[in-house]
C-alpha positions in Angstrom: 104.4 -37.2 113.0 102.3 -39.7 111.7 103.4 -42.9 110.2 102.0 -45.2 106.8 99.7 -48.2 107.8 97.7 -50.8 106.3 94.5 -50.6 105.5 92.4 -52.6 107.9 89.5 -54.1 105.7 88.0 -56.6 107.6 88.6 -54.5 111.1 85.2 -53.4 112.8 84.9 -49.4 112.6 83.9 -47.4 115.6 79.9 -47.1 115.1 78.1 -43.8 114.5 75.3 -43.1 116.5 73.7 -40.0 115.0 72.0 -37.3 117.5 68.8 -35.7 117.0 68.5 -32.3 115.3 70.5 -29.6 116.1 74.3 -28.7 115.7 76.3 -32.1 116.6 80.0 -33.1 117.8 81.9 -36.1 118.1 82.8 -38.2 121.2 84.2 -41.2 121.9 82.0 -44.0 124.3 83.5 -46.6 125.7 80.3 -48.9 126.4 81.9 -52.0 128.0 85.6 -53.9 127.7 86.4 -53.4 123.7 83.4 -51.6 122.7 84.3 -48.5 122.0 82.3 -46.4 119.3 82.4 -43.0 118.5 78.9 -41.2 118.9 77.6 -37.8 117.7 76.2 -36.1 120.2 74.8 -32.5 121.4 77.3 -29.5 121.4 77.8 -29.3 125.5 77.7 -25.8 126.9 79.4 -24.5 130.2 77.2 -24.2 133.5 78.1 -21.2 135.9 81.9 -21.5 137.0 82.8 -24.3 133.5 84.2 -23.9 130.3 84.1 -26.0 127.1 87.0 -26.6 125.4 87.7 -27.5 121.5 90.1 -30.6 121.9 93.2 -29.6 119.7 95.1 -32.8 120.7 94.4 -36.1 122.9 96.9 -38.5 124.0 96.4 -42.5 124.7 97.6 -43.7 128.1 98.2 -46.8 130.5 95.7 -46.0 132.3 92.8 -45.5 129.1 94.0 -49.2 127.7 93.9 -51.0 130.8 90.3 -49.3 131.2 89.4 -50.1 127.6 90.7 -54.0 128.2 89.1 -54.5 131.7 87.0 -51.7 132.9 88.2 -48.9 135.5 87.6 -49.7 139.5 86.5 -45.8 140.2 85.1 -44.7 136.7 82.1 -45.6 135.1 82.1 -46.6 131.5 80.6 -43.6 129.3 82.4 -40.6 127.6 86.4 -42.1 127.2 89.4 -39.8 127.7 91.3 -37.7 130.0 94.6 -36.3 128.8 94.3 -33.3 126.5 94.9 -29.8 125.8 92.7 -27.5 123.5 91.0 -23.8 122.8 88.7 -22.3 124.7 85.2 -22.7 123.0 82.5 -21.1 125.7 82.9 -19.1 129.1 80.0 -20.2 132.0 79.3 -17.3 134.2 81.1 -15.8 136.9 84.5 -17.5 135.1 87.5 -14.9 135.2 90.5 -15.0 133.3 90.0 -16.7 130.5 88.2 -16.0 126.9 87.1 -17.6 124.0 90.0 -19.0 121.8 92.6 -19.0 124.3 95.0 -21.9 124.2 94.6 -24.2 127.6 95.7 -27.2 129.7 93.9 -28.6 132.0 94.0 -31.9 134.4 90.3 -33.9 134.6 90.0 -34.1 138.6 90.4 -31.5 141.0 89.8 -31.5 144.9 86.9 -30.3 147.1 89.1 -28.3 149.0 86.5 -28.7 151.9 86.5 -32.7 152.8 89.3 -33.9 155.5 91.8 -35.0 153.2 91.7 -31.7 150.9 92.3 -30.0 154.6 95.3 -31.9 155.3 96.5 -31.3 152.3 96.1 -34.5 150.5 93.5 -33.1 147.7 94.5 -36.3 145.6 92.8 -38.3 148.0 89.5 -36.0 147.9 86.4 -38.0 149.1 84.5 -36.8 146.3 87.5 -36.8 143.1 85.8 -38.7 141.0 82.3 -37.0 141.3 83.2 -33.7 139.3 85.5 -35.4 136.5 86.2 -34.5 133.3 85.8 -37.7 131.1 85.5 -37.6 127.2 89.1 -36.0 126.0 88.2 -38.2 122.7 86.0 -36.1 121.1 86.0 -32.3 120.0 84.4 -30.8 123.0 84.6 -31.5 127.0 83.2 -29.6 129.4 85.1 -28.8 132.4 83.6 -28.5 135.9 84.0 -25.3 137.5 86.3 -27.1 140.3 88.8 -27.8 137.8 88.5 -24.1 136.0 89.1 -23.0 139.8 92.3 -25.0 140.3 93.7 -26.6 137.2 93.0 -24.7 134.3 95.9 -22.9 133.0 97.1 -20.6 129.9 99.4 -23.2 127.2 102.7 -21.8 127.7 103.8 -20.0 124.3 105.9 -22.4 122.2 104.9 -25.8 123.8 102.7 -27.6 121.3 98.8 -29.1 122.0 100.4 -32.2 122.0 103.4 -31.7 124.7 100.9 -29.6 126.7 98.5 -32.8 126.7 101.4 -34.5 128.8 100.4 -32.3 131.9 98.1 -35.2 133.5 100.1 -37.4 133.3 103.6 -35.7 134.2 101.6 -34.3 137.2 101.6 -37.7 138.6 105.0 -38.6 138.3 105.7 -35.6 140.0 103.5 -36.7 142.9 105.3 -39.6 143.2 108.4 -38.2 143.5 107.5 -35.8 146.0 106.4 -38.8 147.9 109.7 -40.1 147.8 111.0 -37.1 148.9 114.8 -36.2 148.4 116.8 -39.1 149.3 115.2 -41.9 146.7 118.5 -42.9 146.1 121.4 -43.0 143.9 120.7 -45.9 141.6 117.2 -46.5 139.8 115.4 -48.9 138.2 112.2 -48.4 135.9 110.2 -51.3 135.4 108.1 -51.4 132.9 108.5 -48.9 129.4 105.0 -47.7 128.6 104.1 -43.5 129.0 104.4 -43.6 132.9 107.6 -45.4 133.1 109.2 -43.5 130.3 108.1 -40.3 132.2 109.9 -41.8 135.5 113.3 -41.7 133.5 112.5 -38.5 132.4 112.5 -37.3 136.0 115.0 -39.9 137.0 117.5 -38.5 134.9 116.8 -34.9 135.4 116.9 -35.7 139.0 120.6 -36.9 137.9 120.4 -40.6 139.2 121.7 -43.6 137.5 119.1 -44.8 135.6 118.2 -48.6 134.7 115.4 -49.4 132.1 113.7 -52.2 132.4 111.2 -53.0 130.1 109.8 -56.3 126.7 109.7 -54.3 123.7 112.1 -53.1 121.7 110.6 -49.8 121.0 110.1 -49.3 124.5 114.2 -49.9 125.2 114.8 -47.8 122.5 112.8 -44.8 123.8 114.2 -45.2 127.6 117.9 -44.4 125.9 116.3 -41.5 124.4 115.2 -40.3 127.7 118.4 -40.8 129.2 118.5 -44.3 130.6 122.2 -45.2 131.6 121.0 -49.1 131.1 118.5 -51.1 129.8 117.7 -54.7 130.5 115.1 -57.1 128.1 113.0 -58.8 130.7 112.3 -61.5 128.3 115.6 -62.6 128.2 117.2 -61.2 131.4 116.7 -62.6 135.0 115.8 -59.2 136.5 116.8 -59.6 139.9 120.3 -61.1 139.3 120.6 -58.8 136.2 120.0 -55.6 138.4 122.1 -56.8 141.2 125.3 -57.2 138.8 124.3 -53.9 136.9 124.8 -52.2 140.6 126.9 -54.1 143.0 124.0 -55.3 145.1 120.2 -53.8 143.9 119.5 -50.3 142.8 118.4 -48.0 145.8 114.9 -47.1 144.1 112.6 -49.7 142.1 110.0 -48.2 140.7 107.2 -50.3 139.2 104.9 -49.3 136.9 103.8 -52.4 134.7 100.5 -52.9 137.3 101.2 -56.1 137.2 100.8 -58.1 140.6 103.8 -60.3 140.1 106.2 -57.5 139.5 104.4 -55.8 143.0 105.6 -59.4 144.2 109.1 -59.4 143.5 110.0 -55.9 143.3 111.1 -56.1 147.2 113.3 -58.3 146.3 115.5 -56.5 143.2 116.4 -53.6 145.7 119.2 -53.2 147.4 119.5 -53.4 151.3 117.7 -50.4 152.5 116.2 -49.5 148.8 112.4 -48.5 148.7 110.2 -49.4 146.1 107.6 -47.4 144.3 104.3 -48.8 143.3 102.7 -46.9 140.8 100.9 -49.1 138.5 97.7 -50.0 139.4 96.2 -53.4 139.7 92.7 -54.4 139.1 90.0 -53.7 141.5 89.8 -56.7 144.4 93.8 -57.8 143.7 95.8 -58.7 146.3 99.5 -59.2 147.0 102.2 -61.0 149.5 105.7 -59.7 150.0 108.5 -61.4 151.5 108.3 -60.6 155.2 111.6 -61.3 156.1 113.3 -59.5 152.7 111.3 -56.1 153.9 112.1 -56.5 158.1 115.9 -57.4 158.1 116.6 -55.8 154.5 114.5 -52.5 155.6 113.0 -52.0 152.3 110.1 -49.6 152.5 107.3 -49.6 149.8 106.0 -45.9 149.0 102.7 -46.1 147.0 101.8 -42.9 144.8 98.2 -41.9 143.3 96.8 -38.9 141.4 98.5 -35.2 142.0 97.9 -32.3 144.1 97.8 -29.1 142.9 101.4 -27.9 143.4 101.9 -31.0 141.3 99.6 -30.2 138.4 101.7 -26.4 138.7 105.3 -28.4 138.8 104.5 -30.1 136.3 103.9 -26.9 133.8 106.7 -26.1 134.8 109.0 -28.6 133.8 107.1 -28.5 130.3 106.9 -25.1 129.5 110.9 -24.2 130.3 111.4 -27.8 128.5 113.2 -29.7 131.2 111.0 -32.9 130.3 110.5 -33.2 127.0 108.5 -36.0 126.5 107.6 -35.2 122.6 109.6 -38.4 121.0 107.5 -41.1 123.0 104.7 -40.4 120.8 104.1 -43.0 118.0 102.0 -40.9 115.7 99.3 -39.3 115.1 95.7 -40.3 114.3 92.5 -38.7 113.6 89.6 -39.0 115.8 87.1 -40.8 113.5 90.5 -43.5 114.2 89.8 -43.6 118.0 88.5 -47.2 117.3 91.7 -48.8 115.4 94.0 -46.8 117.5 92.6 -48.9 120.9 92.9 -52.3 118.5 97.0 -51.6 117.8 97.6 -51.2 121.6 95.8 -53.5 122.3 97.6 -55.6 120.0 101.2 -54.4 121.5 101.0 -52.1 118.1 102.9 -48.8 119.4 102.8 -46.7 122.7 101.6 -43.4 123.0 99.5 -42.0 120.3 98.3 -38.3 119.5 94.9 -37.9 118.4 94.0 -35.1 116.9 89.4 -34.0 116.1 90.8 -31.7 113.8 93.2 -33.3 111.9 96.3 -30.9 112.7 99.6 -32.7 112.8 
């Protein structure tokens, strides 16, 4: 873990912002696009139903750079983080089943389980998800609403590390997708786009056993789809996708799944499956975006787009489950690992294109 870089002298730090009196902890702010400082603030301490938990380990994500570039349609800047996995610091009254110092993964959002869609069943589509989130994984405490110590607070499975057991978020919602899709997605697929997400979908692709195709710019992101088990990978900056994918499987793959949030990939993705393929769009757009799709390509061809967001709770649950009895192991996608008073200069190198997935660790363990 880790790796050796150059020092960055004329790179702006994060800036200290120094509490008042008291016992203080660390936590990362994002204040507006590419401000992002890292503030000491007051030790939090659980209400009735929370805990607060000592982040062992943090993970970067898709989602945390596009909201660090652009902003986040739902979620308010303020406290910056959401995929993690720690110790139990303090219990809140009335909370059963767990104690101080006991290992823990979590999600950030939880349902109701009293508004329409949380009745239906659709808890990821909660009228009030975001109002009870757990935002500020960066730092060395977060706090936990009591919803989520209710419904997706869970005991670290013996022998998966902080930093594997930080993976649950996001897993949880590749899951979701996938139970979207339900059971016939298809023989052939193709994964567009190589960040975290799409890396997870050809984890699942392949344990799934389909053909996999990896479509992705970077080299290191090529190189860690074969590691997951792609069967194929094309370089869309050289390749012509469409015509590429159509030769790789005699016609289009049967499943396109998109996950570079980009909305001329949304565009054309209707068009690189085969007759009768569906297409999943999983990464996001900016708030306000619209797209058009061939009208005629989804009618005659019967292409159906499937749209995925967030995770249920039997999706958080499958999602432990494939981590703890390791059948996704998504350990190697992890560039390195960086301490949090780095939070700052880890943002600038993705930013930059500089790596994909970092650790980031408030104590310093590796």
């Amino acid at each position: 873990m880790g790796e050796s870089r150059p020092a960055h002298r004329d790179r702006p730090r994060a800036g200290i912002v120094r509490a008042k009196g008291g016992c203080t902890v660390r936590q990362a702010i994002l204040r507006a696009p590419r401000v992002l400082d890292l503030v000491e603030t007051a030790v939090p301490s659980p209400g009735p139903g929370e805990v607060v938990v000592r982040i062992r380990a943090a993970l970067t994500c898709g989602t945390d750079l596009k909201t660090y570039r652009r902003g986040h349609p739902r979620v308010a800047f303020g406290p910056f983080g959401h995929e993690a996995a720690g110790d139990i610091a303090a219990v809140g009254e009335g909370v059963e089943g767990f104690l101080a110092g006991q290992p823990v993964a979590f999600v950030h959002t939880a349902g109701c389980g009293r508004c329409e869609p949380c009745r239906r069943g659709h808890e990821n589509l909660c009228a009030t998800l975001f109002d009870e989130i757990a935002l500020g994984a960066y730092g060395d405490f977060l706090r936990l609403p009591a919803r989520i110590v209710s419904r997706h607070l869970f005991p670290k499975p013996q022998g998966l590390s902080y930093i594997e057991a930080a993976f649950l978020e996001p897993l949880a919602c590749v899951v979701h997708a996938w139970e979207r899709l339900g059971p016939a997605a298809g023989a052939s697929v193709a994964v567009i786009g190589l960040g975290p997400i799409g890396l997870l979908h050809v984890h699942e692709a392949r344990r799934r056993r389909h053909e996999v195709i990896a479509v992705g710019r970077r080299p290191a992101g090529l190189a860690l789809a074969v590691r997951a088990g792609a069967d194929h990978t094309l370089d869309s900056s050289t390749a012509e996708v469409g015509q590429a994918l159509r030769t790789l499987t005699g016609g289009g793959p049967d499943l396109v799944i998109e996950c570079t949030g980009s909305p001329d990939v949304w565009n054309a993705a209707p068009d690189w499956s085969a007759p009768g393929g569906r297409v999943l769009l999983f990464g996001g757009l900016p708030g306000e975006s619209r797209v058009a799709f061939d009208a005629t390509r989804l009618h005659y061809g019967e292409v159906d787009l499937v749209s995925a967001f967030h995770y249920r709770t039997a999706d958080v649950r499958q999602a432990l489950h494939l981590l703890a009895t390791g059948a996704v192991r998504p350990f190697d996608m992890i560039t390195g690992a960086r301490p949090l008073g780095a939070i700052s200069e880890v943002f600038e190198d993705l930013d930059r294109g500089v790596g994909t997935k970092y650790a980031v660790l408030p104590g310093g363990e590796a």
